[in-house]
N, C-alpha and C positions, 0 to 999 in steps of 0.2 A: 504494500500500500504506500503510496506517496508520500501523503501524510505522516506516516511513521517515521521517515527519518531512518537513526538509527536501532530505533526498537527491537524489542526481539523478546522472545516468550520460550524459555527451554524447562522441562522436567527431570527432577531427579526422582529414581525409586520407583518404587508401586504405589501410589496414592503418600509420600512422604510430605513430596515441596515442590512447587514449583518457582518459575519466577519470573516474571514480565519486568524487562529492562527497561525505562522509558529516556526521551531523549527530550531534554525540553531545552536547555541553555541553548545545544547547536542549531533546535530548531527554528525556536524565535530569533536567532542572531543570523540563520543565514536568508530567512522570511524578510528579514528589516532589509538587511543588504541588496536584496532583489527591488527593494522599495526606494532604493535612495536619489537623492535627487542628481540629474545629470554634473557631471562637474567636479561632484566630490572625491577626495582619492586620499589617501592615508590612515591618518589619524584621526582625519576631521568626516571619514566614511565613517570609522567605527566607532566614533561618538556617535554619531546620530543612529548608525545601528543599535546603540546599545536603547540609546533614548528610546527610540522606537520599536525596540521588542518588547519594552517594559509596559508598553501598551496593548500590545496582544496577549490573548488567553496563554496559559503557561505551559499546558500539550497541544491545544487545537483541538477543533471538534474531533478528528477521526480520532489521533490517538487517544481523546478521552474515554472515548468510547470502545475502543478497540479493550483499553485496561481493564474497563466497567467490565466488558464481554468475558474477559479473560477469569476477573474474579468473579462474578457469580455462575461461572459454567465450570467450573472447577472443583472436582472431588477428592484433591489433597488435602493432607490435615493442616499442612502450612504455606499462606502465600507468601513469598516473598517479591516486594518493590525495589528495583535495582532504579534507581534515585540520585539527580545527580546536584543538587539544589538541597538547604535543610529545610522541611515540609512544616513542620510543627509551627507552632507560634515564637515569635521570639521578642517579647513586649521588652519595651524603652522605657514605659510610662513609671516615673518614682526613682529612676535611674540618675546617680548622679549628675553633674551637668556635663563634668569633663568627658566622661562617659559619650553621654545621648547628643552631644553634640559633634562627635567626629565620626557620627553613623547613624543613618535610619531617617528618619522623618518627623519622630518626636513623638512617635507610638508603638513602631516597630524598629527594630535594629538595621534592619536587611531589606529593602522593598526589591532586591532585584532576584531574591529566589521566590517561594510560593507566598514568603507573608507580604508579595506583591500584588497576588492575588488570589484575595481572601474567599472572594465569591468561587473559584475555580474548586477552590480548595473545600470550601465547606460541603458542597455537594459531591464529591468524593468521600466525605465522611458520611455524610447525612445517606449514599450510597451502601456503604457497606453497612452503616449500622439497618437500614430498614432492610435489607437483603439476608440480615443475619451471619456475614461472612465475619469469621471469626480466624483470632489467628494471623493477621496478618502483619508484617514484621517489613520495617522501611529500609531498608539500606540504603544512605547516605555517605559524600563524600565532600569535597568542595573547599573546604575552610578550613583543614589543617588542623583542628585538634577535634577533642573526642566529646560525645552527649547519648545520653541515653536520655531519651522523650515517653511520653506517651502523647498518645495525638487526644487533647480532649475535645467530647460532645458536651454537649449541652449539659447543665449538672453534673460536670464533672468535678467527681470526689478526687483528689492528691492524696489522701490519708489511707483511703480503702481502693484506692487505685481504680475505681470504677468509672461505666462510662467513659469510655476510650476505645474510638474506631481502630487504635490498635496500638502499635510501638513503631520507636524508630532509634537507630542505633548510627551516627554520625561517627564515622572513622577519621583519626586524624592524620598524618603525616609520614613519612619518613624522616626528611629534612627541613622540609620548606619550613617554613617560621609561620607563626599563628597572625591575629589582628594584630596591629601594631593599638588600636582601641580598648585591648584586651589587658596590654601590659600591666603588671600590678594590681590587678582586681582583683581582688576575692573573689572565688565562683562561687562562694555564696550569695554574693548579691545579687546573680543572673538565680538562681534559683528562688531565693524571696520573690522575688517581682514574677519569676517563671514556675508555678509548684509542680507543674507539669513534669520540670525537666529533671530529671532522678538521678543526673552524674552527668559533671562537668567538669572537665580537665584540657586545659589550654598553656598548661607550659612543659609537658609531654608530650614523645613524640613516638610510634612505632607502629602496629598493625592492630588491627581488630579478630581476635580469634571468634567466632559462633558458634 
């Protein structure tokens, strides 16, 4: 399919895990590129690429749909989301200043992965939870250190862990260096403001075992 991009849906086991890869960064950035206006060329193309995928939906209708297809037609005990963006929330709001002001908008951290696009997102959630798809487990990458999330619904409990269209597990780095936003923060403050987020580590670096 067109649309997909890079996508891609493989099975492990006998009814174990699956896992639908999604492509959303390359696909909104090479959508914008096709869109730019005559003239531009360098630097100043992929600024306005960047500008301008931050405006389209975050898979696109096919791939959204294609994910949707993927999880509710699926009879493994575990889905897994190969994710390249972190999906969960990642609220600014109560956040110091030196903080919230070298990133985000002044409510979120990040608007150029999913808590760009809140509405995309929620119906993904609002998806699996009326579908009753359970089980399902985000794999993330992108930003160089590590978070263990739950993704919350509505009345979502942090205490008793409930209500949560599922988890997500952000892998950090080898080498690369974390936010430079990040230096010196207690990860507890990203957790007070965030109760969703159940492990945060940003001055560590190495692999994600599952």
């Amino acid at each position: 399919l067109a649309g997909l991009g890079l996508a891609d849906a493989v099975a492990f086991g006998a009814g174990i895990l699956d896992q639908c890869s999604l492509d959303a960064a390359l696909r909104r950035l090479r959508h914008a590129l096709d869109e730019r206006p005559v003239g531009l060329c360098g630097r100043a193309r992929l600024e306005h690429a960047a500008e301008l995928g931050r405006s389209l939906s975050v898979l696109g209708n096919e791939q959204d749909a294609w994910l949707k297809q993927n999880l509710k037609q699926s009879n493994t005990l575990w889905h897994l989301v190969g994710n390249q963006e972190m999906m969960t929330d990642w609220l600014s709001e109560g956040a110091p200043k030196f903080i919230s002001k070298k990133r985000g908008n002044g409510h979120v951290f990040d608007t150029g992965n999913w808590n760009g696009f809140p509405e995309d997102r929620q119906r993904l959630y609002d998806f699996i939870d009326s579908n009753k798809i359970k089980n399902v487990v985000v794999l993330t990458g992108d930003i160089h250190t590590s978070w263990a999330n739950d993704l919350p619904l509505a009345g979502y409990d942090s205490v008793h862990r409930q209500n949560s269209a599922g988890v997500e597990f952000v892998c950090t780095s080898i080498t690369s260096p974390a936010l430079d936003a990040l230096n010196g923060v207690p990860s507890s403050v990203v957790t007070t403001i965030n109760p969703h987020m159940k492990y945060v580590e940003y001055t560590k670096h190495g692999y994600l075992l599952l």
